[in-house]
C-alpha positions as CSV (number, residue, x, y, z in Angstrom):
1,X,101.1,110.0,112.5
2,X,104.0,110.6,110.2
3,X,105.9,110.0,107.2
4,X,109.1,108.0,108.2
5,X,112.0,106.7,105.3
6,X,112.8,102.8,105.9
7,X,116.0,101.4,104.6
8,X,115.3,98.3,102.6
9,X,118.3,95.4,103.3
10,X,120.1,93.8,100.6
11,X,120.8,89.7,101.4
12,X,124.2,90.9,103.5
13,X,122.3,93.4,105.5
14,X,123.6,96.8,104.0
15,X,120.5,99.4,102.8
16,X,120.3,99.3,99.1
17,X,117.2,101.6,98.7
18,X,114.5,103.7,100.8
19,X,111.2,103.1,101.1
20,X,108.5,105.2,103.2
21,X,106.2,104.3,105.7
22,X,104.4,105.6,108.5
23,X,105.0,105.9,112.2
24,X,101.9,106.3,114.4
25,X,102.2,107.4,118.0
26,X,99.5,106.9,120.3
27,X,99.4,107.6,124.2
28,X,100.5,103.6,124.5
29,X,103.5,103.6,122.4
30,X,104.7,104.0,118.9
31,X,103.8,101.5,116.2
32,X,105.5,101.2,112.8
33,X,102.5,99.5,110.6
34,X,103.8,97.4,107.4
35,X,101.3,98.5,105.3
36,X,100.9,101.2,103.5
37,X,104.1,102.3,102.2
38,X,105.5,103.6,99.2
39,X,108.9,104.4,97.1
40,X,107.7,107.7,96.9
41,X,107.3,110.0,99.9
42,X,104.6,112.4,98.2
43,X,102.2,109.6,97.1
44,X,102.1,108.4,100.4
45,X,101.4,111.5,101.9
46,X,98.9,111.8,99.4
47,X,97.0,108.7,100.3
48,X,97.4,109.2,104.1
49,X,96.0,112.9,103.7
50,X,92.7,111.6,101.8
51,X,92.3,108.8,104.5
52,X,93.8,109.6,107.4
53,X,90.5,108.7,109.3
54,X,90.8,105.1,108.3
55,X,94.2,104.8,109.8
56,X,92.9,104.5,113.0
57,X,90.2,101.8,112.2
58,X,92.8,99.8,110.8
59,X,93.2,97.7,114.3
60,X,89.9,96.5,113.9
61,X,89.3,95.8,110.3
62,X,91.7,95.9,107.2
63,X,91.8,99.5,105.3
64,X,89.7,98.3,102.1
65,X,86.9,96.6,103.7
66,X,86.6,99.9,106.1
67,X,86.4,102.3,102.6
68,X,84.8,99.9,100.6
69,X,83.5,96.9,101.9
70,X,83.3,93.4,101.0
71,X,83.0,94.4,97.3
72,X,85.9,92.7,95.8
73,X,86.0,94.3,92.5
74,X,85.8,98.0,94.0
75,X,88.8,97.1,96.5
76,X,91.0,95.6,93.5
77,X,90.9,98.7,91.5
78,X,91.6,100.7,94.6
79,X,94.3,98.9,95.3
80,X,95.7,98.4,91.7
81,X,95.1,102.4,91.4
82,X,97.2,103.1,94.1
83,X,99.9,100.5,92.9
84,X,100.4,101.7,89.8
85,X,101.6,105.1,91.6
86,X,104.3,102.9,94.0
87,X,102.0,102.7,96.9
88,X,101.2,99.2,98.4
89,X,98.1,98.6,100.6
90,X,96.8,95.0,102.1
């Protein structure tokens, strides 16, 4: 798995700004997953260094419910934690 920079497309199709996501290669293929990603590179690697093992759960269940379970209020301020840094999870 790596760090890869996405160019984000303005409404005529030119890249107005950069975003980062991750690019995960597996003996099947490569897969690009939408979520996580970030507007900064460092905050994302960040994230993915603390839970990298969950990454490869994420196929069968979402990310939060894997780290925290069905406990809304604990995944929120996950979430929101990580949001506040640039860094958007589902």
């Amino acid at each position: 798995m790596r760090v890869v920079r996405k160019g984000v497309l303005d409404t005529r199709g030119y890249v107005n700004s950069y975003i980062y996501g991750l690019e995960v290669i597996r003996s099947e293929g490569i897969s690009h997953p939408v979520y996580p990603y970030a507007s900064n590179r460092e905050v994302l690697e960040e994230f993915v260094n603390l839970y990298y093992e969950g990454f490869f759960d994420l196929h069968q269940t979402w990310f939060t419910n894997y780290l925290l379970g069905f406990d809304t209020s604990k995944k929120e301020e996950f979430k929101d934690r990580w949001f506040d840094r640039g860094l958007l999870i589902m």
